[in-house]
FIKOLZA-1660 file (N, C-alpha, C; in steps of 0.1 Angstrom, whole numbers, plus 5000, padded with zeros to 4 digits):
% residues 79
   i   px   py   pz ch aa at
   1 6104 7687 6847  A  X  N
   1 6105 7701 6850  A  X CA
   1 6117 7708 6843  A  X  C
   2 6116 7721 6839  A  X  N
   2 6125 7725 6835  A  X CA
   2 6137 7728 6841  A  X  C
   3 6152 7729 6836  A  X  N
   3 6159 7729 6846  A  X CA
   3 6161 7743 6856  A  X  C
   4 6170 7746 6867  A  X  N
   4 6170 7761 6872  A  X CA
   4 6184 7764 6862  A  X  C
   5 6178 7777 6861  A  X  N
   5 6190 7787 6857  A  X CA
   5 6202 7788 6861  A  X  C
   6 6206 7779 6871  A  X  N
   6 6220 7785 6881  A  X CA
   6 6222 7766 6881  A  X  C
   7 6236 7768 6889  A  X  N
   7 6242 7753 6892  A  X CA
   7 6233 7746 6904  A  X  C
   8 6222 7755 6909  A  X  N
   8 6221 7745 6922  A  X CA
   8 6204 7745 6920  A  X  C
   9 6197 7732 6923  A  X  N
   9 6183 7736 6930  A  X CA
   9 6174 7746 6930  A  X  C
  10 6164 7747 6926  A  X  N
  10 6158 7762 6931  A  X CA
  10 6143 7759 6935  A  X  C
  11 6134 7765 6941  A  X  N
  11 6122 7760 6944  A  X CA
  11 6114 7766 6931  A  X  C
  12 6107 7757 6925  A  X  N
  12 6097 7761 6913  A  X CA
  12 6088 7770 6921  A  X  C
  13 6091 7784 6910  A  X  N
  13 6082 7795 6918  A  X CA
  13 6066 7795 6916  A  X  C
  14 6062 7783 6904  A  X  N
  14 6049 7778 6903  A  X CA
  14 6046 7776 6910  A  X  C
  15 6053 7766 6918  A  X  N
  15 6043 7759 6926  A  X CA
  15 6047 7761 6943  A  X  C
  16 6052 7773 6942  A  X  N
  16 6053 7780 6963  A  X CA
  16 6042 7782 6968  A  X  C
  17 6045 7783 6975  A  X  N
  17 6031 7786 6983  A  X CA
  17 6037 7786 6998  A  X  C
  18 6033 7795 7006  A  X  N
  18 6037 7801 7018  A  X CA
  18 6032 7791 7028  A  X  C
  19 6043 7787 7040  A  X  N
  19 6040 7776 7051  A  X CA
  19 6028 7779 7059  A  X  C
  20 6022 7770 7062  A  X  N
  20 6009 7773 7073  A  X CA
  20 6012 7775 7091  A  X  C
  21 6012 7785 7094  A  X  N
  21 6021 7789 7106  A  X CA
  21 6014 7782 7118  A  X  C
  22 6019 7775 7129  A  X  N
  22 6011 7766 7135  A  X CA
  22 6002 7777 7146  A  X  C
  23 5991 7774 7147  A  X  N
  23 5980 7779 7155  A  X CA
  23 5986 7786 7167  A  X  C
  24 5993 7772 7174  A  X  N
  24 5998 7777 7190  A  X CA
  24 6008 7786 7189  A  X  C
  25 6016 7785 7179  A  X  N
  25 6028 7793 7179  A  X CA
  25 6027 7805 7176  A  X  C
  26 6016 7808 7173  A  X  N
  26 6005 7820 7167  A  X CA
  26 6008 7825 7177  A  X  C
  27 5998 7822 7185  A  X  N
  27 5989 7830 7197  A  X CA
  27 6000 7832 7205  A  X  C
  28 6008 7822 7210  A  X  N
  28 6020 7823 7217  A  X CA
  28 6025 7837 7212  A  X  C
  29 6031 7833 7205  A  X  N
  29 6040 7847 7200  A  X CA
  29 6052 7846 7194  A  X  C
  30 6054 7832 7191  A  X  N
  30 6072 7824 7189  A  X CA
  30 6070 7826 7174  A  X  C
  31 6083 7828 7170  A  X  N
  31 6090 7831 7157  A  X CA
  31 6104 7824 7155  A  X  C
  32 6104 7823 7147  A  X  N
  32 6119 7816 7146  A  X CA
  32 6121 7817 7131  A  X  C
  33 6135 7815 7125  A  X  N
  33 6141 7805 7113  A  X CA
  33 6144 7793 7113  A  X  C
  34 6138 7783 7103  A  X  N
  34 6146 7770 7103  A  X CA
  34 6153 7767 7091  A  X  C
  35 6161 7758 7093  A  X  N
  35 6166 7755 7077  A  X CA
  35 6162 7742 7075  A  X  C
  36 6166 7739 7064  A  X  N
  36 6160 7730 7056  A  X CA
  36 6172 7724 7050  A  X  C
  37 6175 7708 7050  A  X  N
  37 6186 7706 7039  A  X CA
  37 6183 7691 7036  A  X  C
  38 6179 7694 7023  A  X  N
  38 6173 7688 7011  A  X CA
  38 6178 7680 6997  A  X  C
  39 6179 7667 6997  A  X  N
  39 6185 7663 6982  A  X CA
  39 6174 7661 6973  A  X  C
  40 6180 7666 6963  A  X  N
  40 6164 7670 6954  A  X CA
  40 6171 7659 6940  A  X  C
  41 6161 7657 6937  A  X  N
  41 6165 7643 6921  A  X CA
  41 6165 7647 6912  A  X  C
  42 6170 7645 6899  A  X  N
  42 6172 7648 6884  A  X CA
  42 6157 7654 6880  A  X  C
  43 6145 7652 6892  A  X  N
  43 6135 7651 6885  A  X CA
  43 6125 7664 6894  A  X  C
  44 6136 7667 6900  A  X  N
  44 6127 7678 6910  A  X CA
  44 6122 7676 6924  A  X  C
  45 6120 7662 6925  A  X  N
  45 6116 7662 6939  A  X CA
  45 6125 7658 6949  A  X  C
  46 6123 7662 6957  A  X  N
  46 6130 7661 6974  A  X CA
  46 6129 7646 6978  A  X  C
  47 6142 7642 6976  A  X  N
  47 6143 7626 6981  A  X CA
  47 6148 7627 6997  A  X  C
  48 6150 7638 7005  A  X  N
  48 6154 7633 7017  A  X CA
  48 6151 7649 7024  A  X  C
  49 6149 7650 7035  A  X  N
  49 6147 7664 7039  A  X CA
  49 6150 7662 7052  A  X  C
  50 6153 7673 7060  A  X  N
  50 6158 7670 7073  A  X CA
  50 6159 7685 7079  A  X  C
  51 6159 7688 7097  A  X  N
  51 6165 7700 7097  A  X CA
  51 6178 7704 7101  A  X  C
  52 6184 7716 7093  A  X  N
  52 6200 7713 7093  A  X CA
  52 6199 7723 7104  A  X  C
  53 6189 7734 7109  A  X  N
  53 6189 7746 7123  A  X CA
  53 6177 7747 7126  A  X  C
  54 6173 7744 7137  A  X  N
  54 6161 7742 7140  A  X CA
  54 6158 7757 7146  A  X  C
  55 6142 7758 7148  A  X  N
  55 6141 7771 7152  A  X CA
  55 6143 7776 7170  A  X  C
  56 6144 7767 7171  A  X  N
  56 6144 7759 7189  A  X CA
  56 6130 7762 7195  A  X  C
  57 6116 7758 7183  A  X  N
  57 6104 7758 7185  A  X CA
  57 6097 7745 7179  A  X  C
  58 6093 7732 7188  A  X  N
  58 6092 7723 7178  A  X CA
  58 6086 7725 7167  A  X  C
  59 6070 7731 7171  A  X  N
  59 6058 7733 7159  A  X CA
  59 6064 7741 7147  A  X  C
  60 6071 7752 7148  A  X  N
  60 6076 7760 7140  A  X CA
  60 6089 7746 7129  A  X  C
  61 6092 7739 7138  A  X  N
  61 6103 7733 7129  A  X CA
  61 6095 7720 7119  A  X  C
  62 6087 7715 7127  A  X  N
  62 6073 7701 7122  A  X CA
  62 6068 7710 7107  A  X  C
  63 6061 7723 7112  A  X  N
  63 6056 7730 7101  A  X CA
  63 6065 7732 7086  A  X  C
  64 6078 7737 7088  A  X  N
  64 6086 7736 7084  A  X CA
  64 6089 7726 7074  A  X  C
  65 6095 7718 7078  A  X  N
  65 6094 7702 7072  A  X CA
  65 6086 7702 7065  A  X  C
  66 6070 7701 7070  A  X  N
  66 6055 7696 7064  A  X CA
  66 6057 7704 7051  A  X  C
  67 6057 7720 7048  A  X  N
  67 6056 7722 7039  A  X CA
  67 6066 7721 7027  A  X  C
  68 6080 7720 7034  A  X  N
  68 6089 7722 7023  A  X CA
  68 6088 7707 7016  A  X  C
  69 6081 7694 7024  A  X  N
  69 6082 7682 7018  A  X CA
  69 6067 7685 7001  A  X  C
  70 6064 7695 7005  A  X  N
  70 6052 7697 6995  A  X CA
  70 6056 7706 6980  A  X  C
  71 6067 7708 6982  A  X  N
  71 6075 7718 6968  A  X CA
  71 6077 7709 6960  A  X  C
  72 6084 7714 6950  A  X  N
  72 6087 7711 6941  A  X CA
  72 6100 7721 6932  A  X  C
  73 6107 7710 6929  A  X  N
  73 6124 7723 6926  A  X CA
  73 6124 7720 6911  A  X  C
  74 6128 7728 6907  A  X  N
  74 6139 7734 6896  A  X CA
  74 6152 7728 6902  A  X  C
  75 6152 7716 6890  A  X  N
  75 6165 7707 6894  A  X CA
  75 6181 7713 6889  A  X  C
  76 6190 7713 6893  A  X  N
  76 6203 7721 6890  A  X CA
  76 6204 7711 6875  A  X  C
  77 6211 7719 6869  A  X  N
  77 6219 7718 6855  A  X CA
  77 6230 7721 6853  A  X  C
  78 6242 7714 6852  A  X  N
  78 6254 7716 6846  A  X CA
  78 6263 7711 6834  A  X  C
  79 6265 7723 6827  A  X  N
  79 6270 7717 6816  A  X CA
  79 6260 7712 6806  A  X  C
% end
């Protein structure tokens, strides 16, 4: 992949694609933010992924996970 523009990571804007919001969490009505913290390899992909703030909603945080393990980054370049 080519590298990102900046010193850090970036998600290849090719290949995003918007998370699949879980059904129940739907209907329910739950919203949240989660974070994500990620080491990504010389080569773009996500060798480890974890959540660093959960949304204090499990599905919302599972979903989370599921999709960001499906990206693909713009690996940092320095120098």
């Amino acid at each position: 992949p080519q590298p990102s523009p900046t010193a850090k990571p970036q998600v290849d804007p090719a290949l995003a694609s918007q998370p699949d919001y879980p059904p129940e969490a739907r209907r329910i009505g739950f919203e949240g933010k989660v974070h994500i913290r990620a080491d990504i390899s010389a080569k773009g992909c996500a060798e480890r992924m974890e959540i660093a703030r959960s949304s204090g909603v499990e599905s919302l945080d599972a979903a989370a996970l599921e999709w960001a393990e499906g990206l693909r980054f713009l690996p940092a370049q320095v120098d």
